[in-house]
VOGU-900638 format. One record per atom (N, C-alpha, C, O): residue in three letters; x negated, y negated, z negated. Coordinates in steps of 0.05 Angstrom, whole numbers, plus 5000, padded with zeros to 4 digits. Each point is the difference from the previous one (the first is absolute). Example, Ala and Ser with C-alpha at 12.3 -4.5 7.8 and 13.67 -1.06 7.14 Angstrom:
ALA473651144844/ALA501849765000/ALA498249765000/ALA497950004987/SER502849795027/SER498449764999/SER501549784986/SER499049784996/
END
This chain:
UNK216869454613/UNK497149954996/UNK499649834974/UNK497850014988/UNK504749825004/UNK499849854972/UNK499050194983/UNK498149954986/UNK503150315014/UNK498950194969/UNK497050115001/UNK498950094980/UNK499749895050/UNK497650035006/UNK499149774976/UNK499350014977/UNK501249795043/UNK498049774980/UNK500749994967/UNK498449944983/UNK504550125014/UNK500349944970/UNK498050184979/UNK499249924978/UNK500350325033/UNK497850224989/UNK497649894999/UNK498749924981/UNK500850095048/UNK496849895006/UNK499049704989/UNK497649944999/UNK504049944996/UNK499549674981/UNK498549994978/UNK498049865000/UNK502750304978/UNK499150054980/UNK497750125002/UNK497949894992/UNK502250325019/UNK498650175003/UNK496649985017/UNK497850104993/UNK502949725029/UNK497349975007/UNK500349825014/UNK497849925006/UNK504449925008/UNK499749885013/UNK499249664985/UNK498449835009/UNK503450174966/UNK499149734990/UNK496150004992/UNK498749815008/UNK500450344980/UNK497750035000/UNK498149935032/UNK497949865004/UNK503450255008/UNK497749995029/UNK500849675011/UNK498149925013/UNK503849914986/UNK500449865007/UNK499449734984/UNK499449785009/UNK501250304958/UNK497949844989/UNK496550064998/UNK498649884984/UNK500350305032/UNK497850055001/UNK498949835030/UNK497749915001/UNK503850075017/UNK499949975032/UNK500649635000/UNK498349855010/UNK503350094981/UNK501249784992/UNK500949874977/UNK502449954997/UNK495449984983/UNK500749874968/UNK500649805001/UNK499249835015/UNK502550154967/UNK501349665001/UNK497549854978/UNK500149764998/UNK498550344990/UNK497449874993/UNK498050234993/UNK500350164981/UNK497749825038/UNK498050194994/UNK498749964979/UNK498050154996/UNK502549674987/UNK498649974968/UNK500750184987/UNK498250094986/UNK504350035010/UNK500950054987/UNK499550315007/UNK499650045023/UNK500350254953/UNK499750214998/UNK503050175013/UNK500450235009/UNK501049564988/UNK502450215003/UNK502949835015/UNK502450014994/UNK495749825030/UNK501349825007/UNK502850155018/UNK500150255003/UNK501349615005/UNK502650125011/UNK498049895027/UNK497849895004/UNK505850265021/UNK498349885033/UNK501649815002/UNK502249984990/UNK496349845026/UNK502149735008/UNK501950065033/UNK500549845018/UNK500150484978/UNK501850085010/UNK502450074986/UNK500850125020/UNK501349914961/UNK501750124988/UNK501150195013/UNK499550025024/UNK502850224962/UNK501050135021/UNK500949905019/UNK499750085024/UNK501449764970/UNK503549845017/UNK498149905022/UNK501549935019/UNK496450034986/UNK498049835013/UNK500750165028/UNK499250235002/UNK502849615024/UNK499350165024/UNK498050175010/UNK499950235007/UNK497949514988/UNK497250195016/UNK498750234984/UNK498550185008/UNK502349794971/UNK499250254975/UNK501750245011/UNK499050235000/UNK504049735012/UNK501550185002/UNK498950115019/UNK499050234998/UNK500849605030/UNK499650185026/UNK497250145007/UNK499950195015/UNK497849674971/UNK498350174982/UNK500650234998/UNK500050155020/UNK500649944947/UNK501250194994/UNK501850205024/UNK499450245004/UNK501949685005/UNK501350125019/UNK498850115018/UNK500250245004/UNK498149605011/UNK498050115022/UNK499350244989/UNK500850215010/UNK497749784969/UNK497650174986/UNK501850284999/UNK499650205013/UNK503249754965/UNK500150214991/UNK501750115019/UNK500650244993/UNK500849665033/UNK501750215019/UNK497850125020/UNK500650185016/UNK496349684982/UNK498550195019/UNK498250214988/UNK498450165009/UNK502649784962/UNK498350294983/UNK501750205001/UNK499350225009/UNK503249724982/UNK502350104989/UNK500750225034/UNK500150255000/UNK500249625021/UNK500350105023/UNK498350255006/UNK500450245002/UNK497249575000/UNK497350205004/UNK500550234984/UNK500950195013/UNK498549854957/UNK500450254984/UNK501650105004/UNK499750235008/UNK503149684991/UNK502550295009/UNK499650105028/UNK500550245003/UNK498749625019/UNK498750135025/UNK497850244990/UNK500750245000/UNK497749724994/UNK497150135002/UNK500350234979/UNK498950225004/UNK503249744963/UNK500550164995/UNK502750255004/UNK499350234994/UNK502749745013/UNK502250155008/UNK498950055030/UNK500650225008/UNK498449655006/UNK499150175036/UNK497850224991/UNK499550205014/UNK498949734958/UNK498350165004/UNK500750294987/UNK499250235004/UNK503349624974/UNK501150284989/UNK501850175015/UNK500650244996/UNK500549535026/UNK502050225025/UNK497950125011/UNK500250255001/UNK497749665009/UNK498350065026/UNK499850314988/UNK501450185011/UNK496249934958/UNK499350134997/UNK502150174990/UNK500050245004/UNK501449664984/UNK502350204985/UNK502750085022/UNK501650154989/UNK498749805026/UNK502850055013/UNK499450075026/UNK500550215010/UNK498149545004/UNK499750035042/UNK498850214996/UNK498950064979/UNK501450105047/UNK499850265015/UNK497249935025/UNK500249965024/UNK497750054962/UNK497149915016/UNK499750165019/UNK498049975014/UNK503750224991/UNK499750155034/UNK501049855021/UNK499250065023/UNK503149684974/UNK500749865013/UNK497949795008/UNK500549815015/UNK497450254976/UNK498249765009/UNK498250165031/UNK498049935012/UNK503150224990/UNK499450195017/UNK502150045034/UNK499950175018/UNK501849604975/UNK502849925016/UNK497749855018/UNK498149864996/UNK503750285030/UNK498049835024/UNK500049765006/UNK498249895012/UNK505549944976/UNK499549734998/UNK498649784975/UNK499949764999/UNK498750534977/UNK498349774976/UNK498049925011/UNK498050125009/UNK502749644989/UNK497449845020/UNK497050034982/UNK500350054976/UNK496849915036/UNK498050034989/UNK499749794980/UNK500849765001/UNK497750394977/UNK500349774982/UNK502049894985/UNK499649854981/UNK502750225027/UNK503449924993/UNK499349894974/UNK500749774997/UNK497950374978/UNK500849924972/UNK499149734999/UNK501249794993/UNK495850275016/UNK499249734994/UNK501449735012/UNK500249794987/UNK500850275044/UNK501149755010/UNK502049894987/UNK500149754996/UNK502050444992/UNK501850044980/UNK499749694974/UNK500949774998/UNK497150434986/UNK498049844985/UNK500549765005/UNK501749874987/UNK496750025033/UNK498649675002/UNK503449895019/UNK500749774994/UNK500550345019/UNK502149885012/UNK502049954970/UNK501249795005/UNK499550284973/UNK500850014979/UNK498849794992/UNK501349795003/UNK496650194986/UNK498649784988/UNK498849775010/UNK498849844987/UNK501750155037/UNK500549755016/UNK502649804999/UNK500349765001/UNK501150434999/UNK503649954997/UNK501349864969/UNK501749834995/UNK496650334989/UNK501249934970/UNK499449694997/UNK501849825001/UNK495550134994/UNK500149724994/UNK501349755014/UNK500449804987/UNK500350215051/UNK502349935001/UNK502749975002/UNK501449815007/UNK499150474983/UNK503349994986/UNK499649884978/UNK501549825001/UNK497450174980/UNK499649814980/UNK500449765000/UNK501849874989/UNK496550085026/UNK499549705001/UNK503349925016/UNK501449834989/UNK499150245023/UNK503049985015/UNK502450044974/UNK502049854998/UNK497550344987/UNK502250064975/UNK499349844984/UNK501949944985/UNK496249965010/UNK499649734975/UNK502449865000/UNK501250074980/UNK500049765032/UNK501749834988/UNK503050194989/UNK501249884982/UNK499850315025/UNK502150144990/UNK499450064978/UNK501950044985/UNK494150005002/UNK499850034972/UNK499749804989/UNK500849974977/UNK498049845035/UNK500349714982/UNK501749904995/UNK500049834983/UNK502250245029/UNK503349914995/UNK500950174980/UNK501549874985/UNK498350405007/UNK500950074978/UNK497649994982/UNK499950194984/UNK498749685016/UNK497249954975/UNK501749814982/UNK500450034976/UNK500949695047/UNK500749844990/UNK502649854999/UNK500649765000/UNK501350584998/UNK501749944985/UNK502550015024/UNK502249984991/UNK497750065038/UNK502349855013/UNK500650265010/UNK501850005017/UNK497150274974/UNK502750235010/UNK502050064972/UNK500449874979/UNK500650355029/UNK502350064984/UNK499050214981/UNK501350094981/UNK496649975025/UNK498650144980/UNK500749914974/UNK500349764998/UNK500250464973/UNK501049914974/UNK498550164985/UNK498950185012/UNK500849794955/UNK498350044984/UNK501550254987/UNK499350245000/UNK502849644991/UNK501850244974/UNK501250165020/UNK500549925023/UNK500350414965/UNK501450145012/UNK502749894995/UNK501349915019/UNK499450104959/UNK502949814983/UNK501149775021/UNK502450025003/UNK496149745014/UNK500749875015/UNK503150055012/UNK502149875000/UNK496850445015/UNK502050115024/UNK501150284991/UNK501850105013/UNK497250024965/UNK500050224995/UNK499150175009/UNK498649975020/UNK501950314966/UNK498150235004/UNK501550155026/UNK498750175014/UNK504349754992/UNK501950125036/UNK497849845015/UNK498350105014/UNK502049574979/UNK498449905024/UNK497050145006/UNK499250055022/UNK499649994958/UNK497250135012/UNK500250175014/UNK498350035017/UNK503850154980/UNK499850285018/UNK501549835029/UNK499050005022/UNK503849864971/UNK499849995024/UNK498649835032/UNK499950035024/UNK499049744953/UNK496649845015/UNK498950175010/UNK499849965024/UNK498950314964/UNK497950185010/UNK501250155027/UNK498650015021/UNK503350074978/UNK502150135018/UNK500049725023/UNK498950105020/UNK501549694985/UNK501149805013/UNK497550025019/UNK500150095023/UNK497449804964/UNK496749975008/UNK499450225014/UNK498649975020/UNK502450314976/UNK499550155018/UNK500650015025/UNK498750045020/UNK504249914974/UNK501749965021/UNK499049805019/UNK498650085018/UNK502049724979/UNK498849675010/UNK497850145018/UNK500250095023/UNK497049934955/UNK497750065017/UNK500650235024/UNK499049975022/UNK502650264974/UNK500250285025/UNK501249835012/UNK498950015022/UNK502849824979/UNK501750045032/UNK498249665007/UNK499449955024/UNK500249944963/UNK497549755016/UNK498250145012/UNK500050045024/UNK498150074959/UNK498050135019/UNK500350185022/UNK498450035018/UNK503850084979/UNK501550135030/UNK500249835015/UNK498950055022/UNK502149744976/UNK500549795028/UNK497149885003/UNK499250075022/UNK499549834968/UNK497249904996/UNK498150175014/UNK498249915014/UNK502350374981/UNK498350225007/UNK500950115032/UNK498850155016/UNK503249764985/UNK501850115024/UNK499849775013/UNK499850085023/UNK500149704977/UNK500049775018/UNK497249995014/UNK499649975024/UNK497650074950/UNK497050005008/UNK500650245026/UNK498849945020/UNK502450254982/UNK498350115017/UNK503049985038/UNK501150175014/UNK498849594986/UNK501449855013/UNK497949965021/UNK498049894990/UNK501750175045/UNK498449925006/UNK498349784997/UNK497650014997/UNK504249755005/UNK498249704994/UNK499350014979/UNK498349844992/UNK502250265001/UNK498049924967/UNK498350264995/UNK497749944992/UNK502950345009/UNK498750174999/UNK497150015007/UNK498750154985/UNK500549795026/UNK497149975009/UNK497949764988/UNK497649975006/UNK504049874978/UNK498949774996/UNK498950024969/UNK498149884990/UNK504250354993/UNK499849964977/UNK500250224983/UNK499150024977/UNK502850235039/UNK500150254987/UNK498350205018/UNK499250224991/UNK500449735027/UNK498250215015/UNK496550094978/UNK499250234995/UNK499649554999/UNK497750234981/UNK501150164982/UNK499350234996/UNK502949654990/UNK500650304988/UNK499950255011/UNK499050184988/UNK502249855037/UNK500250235006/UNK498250205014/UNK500350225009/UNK497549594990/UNK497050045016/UNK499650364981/UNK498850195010/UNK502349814964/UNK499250194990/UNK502950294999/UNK501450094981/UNK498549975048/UNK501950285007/UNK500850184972/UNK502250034989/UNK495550055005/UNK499150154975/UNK499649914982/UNK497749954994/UNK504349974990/UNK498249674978/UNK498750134981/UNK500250255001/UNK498149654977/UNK499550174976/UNK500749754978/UNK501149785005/UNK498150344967/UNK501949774987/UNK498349784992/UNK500449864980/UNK497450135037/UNK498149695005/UNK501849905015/UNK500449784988/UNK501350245033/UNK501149875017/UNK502049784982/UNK500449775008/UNK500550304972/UNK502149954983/UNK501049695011/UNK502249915007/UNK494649964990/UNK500749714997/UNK497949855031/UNK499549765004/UNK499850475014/UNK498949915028/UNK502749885017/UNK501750135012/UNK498149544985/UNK501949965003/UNK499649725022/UNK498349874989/UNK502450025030/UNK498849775008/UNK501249774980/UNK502449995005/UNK496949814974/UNK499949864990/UNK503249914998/UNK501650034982/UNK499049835046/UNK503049884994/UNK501250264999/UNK502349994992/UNK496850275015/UNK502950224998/UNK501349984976/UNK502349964992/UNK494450094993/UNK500150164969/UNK501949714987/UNK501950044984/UNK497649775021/UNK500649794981/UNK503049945012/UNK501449864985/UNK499650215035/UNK503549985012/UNK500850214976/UNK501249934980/UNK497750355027/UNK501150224987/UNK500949934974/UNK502050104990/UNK496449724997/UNK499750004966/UNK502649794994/UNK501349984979/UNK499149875049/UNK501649754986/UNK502850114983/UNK501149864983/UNK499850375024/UNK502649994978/UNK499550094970/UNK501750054983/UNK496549965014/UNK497950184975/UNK500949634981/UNK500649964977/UNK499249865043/UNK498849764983/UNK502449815000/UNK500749834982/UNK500850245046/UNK502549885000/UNK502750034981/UNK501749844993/UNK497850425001/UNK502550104980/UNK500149764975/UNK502149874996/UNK495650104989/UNK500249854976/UNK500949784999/UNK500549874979/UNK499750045048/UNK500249735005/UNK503749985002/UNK501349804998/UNK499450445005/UNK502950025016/UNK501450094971/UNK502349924997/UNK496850224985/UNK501750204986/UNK498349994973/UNK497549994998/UNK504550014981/UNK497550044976/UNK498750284989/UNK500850225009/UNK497349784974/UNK498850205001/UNK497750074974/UNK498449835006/UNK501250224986/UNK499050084969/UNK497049945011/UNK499750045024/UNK498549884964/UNK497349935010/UNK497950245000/UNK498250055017/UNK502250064965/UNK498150314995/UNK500850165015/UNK498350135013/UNK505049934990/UNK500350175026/UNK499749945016/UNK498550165011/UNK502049625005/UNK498149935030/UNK497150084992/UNK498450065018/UNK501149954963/UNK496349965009/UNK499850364998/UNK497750065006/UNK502850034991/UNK500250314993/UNK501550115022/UNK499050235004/UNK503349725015/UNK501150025023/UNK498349945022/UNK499750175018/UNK498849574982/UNK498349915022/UNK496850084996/UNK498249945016/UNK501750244957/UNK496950135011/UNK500750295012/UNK498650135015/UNK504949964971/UNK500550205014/UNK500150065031/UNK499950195014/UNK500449664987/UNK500349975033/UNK497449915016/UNK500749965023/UNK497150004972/UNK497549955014/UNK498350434992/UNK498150125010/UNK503949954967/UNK499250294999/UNK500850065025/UNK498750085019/UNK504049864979/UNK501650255019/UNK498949855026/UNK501550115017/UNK497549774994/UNK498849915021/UNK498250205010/UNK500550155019/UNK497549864969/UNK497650164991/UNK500950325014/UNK499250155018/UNK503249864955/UNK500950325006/UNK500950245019/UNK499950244999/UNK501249515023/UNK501750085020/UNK497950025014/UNK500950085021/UNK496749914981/UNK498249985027/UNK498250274995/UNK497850045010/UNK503650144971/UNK497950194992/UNK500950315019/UNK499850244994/UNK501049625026/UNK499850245019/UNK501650314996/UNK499850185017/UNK501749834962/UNK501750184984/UNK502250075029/UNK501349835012/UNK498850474994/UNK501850045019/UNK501950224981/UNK501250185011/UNK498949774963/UNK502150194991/UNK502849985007/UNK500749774999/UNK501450445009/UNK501049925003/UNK502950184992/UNK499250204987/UNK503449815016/UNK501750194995/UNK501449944970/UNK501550174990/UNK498049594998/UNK498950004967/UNK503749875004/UNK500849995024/UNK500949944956/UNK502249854996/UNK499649705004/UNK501449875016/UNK496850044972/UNK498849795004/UNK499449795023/UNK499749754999/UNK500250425021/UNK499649845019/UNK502849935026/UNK499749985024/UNK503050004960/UNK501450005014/UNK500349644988/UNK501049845016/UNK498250084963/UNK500949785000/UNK496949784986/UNK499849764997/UNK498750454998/UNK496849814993/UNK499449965020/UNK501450125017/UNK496849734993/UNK497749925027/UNK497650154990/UNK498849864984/UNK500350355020/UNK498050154986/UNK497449935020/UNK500249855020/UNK497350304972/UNK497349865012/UNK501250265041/UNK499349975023/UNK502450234963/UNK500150085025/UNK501149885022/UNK499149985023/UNK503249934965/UNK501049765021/UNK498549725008/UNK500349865020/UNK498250104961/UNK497949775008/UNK497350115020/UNK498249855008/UNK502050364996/UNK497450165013/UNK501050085035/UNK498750025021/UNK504949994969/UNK500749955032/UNK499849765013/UNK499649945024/UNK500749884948/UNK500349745022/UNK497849935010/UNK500149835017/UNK497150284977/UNK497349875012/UNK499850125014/UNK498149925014/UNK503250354995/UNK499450185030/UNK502649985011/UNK500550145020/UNK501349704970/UNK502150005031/UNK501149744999/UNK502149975013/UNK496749804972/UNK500249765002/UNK502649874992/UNK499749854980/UNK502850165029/UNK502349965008/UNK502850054981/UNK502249904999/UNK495950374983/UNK502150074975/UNK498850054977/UNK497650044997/UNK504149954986/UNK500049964962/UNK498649714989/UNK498149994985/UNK503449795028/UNK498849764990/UNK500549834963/UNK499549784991/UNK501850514999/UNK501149934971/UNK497249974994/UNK498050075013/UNK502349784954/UNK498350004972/UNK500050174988/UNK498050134996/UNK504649954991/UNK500850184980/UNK501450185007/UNK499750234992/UNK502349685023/UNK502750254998/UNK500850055036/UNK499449845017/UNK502050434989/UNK499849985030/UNK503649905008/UNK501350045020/UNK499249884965/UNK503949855005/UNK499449775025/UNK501150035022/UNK497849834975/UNK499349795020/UNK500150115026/UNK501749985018/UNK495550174981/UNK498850195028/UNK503850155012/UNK501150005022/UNK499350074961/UNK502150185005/UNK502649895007/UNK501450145014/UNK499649564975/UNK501349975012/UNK500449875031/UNK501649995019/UNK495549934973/UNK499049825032/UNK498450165022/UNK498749915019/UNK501850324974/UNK498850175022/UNK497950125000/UNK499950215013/UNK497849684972/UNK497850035006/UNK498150184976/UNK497749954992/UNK504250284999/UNK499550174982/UNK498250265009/UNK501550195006/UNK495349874997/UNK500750245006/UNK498750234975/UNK498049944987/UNK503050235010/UNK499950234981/UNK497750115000/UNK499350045024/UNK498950034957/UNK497950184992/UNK500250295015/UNK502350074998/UNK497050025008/UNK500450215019/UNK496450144991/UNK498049864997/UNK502050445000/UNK496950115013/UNK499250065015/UNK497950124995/UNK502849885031/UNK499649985036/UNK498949684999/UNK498449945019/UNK502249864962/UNK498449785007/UNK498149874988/UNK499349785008/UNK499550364969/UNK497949994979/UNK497149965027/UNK499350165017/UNK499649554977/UNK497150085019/UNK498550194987/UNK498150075014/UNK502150074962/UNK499050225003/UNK498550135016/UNK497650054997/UNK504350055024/UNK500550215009/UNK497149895025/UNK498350155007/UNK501949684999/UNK498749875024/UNK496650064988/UNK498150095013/UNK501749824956/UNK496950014989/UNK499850315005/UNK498350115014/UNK503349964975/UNK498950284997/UNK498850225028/UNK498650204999/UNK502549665021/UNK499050045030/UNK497749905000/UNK498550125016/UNK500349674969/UNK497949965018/UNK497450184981/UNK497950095008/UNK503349934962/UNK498050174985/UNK501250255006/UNK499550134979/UNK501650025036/UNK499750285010/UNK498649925023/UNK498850205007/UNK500849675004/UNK497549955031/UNK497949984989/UNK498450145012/UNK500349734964/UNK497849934992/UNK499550244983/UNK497850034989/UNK504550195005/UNK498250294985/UNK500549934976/UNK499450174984/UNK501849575001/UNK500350014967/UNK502450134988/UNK499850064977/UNK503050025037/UNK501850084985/UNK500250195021/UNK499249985024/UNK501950214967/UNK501250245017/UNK503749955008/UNK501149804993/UNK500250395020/UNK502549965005/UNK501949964981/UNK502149895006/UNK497650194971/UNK501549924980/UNK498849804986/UNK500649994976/UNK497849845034/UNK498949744987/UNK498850044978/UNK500049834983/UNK498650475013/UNK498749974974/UNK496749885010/UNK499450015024/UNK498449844948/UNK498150005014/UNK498050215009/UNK500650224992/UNK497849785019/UNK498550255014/UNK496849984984/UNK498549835009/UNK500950304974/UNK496650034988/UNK498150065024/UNK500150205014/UNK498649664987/UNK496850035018/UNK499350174988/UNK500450024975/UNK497850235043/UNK498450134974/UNK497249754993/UNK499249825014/UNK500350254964/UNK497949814989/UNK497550025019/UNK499950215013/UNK497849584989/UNK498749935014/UNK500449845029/UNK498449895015/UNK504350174986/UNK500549825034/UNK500849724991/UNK500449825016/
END
């Protein structure tokens, strides 16, 4: 989040803050009697820009999965609940601002200096970046496996991962419908790594918006399946089983985890909910048996 602010400083933030707070309003072009380095300037800043920054990659990538990718006959699945998008929606944006507020101090700690975060590539070299990037992956899949696998642990299951799963059928609003402490357990190895291992500063910040994508991504209802790919990615199909059978594909990224621990199950098209929408729009007269749609003649 340092390279957030290092951009945004110049750029607008010293302006709005000597506008909000002048260290002498006499003056035309007074500085704020906040500086950067100024804590409360930081957590400021921070607030602001992880609930913009959050907000827009939600609203824009769900809206570019929603329309560009999900399969809107599934909203037609007897378990999409009424209304689903919208609840979706506001359960999402209830949630963000406090995971935020909960992730603040892991960013104020690398604002000011005490992760392992580094500036030059040269530091560690150009092996270490690749193999940092490689490590962070790693780290984050098999934490959030246990993390993800522990939440749905009876005792705790109901307390903290259960709204997620309120959505059977998710769409990729769901991305981030999360109950507050889930979303913000989930995130902790996202924030813990830097702390543990060093790490180039631009690639984390380019790794960790990648990954609030691929959040997004996996919930887009995608039942493709048969592809090479999915013997060792966690694809949105395997994420589409786990919201209809609860219990399996608790990976991030890759299905090695699932697979060695049991709890792997395979993309299959006998298990696409598909198949279930498409029953209820052959009852209602919109698709015929081969699921094409069916034209009204005009006037009805």
């Amino acid at each position: 989040m340092d390279v957030a602010l290092e951009f945004l400083d110049p750029l607008v933030l010293d302006k709005a803050y000597a506008w909000l707070l002048p260290s002498d309003p006499s003056l035309a072009d007074a500085t704020s009697r906040w500086p950067r380095d100024n804590i409360y300037r930081q957590i400021t800043s921070l607030l602001v820009l992880t609930q913009l920054g959050a907000t827009s990659l939600y609203f824009f990538f769900s809206a570019l999965s929603y329309y560009c990718i999900f399969d809107r006959r599934l909203e037609y699945h007897p378990r999409f609940l009424p209304n689903q998008i919208r609840q979706e929606i506001v359960s999402s944006m209830s949630a963000v601002p406090v995971i935020n507020i909960l992730t603040l101090p892991w960013f104020l700690a690398e604002v000011r200096g005490k992760s392992l975060l580094y500036e030059s590539v040269s530091d560690y070299g150009w092996p270490w970046l690749l193999v940092s990037a490689a490590l962070y992956m790693a780290f984050n899949d098999i934490a959030i496996y246990w993390i993800h696998r522990l939440e749905h642990h009876p005792s705790v299951y109901k307390y903290i991962h259960k709204p997620h799963h309120k959505w059977i059928v998710p769409t990729p609003w769901a991305a981030l419908a999360f109950h507050p402490l889930d979303g913000y357990v989930q995130s902790l190895p996202y924030h813990v790594f830097v702390f543990m291992c060093p790490m180039q500063r631009h690639l984390y910040m380019i790794l960790f918006g990648a990954v609030q994508i691929w959040t997004i991504l996996i919930h887009d209802g995608d039942m493709i399946s048969g592809h090479w790919t999915e013997k060792f990615l966690n694809s949105p199909a395997h994420h589409t089983l786990h919201h209809m059978y609860f219990t399996v594909n608790y990976g991030q990224y890759f299905t090695w985890a699932d697979t060695y621990f049991g709890s792997h199950r395979a993309p299959q098209p006998e298990l696409d909910p598909l198949h279930d929408a498409l029953k209820v729009m052959r009852a209602k007269g919109l698709v015929d048996e081969q699921g094409n749609p069916i034209q009204k003649p005009k006037g009805e």
